[in-house]
N, C-alpha and C positions, 0 to 999 in steps of 0.2 A: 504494500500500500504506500504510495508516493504521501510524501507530505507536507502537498496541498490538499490531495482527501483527507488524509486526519484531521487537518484541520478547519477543514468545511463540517467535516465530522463532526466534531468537538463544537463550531459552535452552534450547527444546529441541535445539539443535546442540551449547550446553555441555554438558548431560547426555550425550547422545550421543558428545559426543568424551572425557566422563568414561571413559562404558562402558570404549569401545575401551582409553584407557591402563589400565584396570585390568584388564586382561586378556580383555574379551570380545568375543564372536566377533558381529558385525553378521549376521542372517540376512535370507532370500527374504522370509520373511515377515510381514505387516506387524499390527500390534495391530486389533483388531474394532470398538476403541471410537474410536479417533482417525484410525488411518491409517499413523502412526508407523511408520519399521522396525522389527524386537523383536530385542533384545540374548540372546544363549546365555551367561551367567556361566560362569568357570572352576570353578563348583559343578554348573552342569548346568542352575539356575534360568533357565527364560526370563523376561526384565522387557522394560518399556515404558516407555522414558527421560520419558514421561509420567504414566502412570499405577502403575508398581510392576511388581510379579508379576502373569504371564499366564500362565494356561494354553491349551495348543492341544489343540484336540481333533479328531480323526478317524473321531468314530462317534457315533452317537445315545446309546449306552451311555457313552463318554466326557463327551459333552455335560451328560447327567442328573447324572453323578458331579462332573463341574467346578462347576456348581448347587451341590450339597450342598457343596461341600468350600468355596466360594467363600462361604457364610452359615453356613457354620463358622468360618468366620474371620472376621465382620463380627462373628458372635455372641463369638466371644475379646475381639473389643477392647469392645464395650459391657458383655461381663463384666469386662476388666483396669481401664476406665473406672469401673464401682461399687467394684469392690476399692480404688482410689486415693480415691474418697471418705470408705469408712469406715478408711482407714489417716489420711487427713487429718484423721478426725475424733476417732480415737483420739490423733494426735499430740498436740494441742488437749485431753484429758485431761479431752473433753466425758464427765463419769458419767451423765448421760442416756441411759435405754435401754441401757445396755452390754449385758446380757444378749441384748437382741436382736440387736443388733449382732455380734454374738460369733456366733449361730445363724445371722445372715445371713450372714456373710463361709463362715461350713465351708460353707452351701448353695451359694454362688459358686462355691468352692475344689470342690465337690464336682461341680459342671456342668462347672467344667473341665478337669475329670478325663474325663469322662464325654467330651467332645467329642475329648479327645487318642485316647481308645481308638474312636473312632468314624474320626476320620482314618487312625489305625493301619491299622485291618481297611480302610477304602476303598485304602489303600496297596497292601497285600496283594495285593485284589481279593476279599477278601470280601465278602457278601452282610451287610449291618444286620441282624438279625433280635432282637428281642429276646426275651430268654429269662424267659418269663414262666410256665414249668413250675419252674425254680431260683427264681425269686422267692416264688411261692406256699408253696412244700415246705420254706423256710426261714422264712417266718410261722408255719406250719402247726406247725412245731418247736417255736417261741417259744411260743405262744402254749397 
């Protein structure tokens, strides 16, 4: 055994003996992506002392939904990633473009809003459908 697996070894053992003292339960079954056992937190969250948060899924319809919910969340962090740029960039009291800057950050702010009520209703078990009779009838107002 090379030792770079001992010690991939080693700490995926530490994480795992983290889990356990902080209260969670070792399950049957094991992560998709590595092999790993998957930890049950005393929240209910299943993780992978490798990889984070897993979901398990039981049905093709699960499957489709853990997809969407799984690049909802890739899409969160590559939004919370732009947000830290233009917060780094206002910090720096750069006056370049601020106006834009300012339209871009509510556009951000406004996606991920958008993505929290999309997780919502997949929580639920509702259906996505976007409602594009209320969007028209409220132009149609304005305008």
């Amino acid at each position: 055994m090379s030792k770079q697996v001992k010690t991939d070894r080693d700490e995926i053992i530490r994480k795992a003996s983290e889990l356990l003292r902080s209260g969670a339960t070792m399950l049957a079954d094991v992560c998709p992506l590595c092999g790993s056992p998957l930890f049950k937190l005393p929240s209910g969250e299943v993780v992978c002392p490798i990889h984070g948060k897993v979901m398990l899924v039981k049905s093709e319809e699960e499957v489709s939904e853990a997809g969407v919910i799984s690049t909802l969340m890739e899409l969160e962090k590559s939004i919370a990633n732009k947000l830290s740029t233009y917060v780094n960039k206002l910090k720096n009291n750069s006056s370049e473009t601020e106006f834009d800057d300012a339209r871009n950050i509510i556009a951000w702010l406004d996606a991920l809003e958008r993505i929290e009520k999309i997780k919502k209703l997949l929580g639920k078990g509702k259906s996505i459908e976007p409602k594009q009779e209320q969007r028209s009838s409220k132009r149609s107002a304005k305008e």
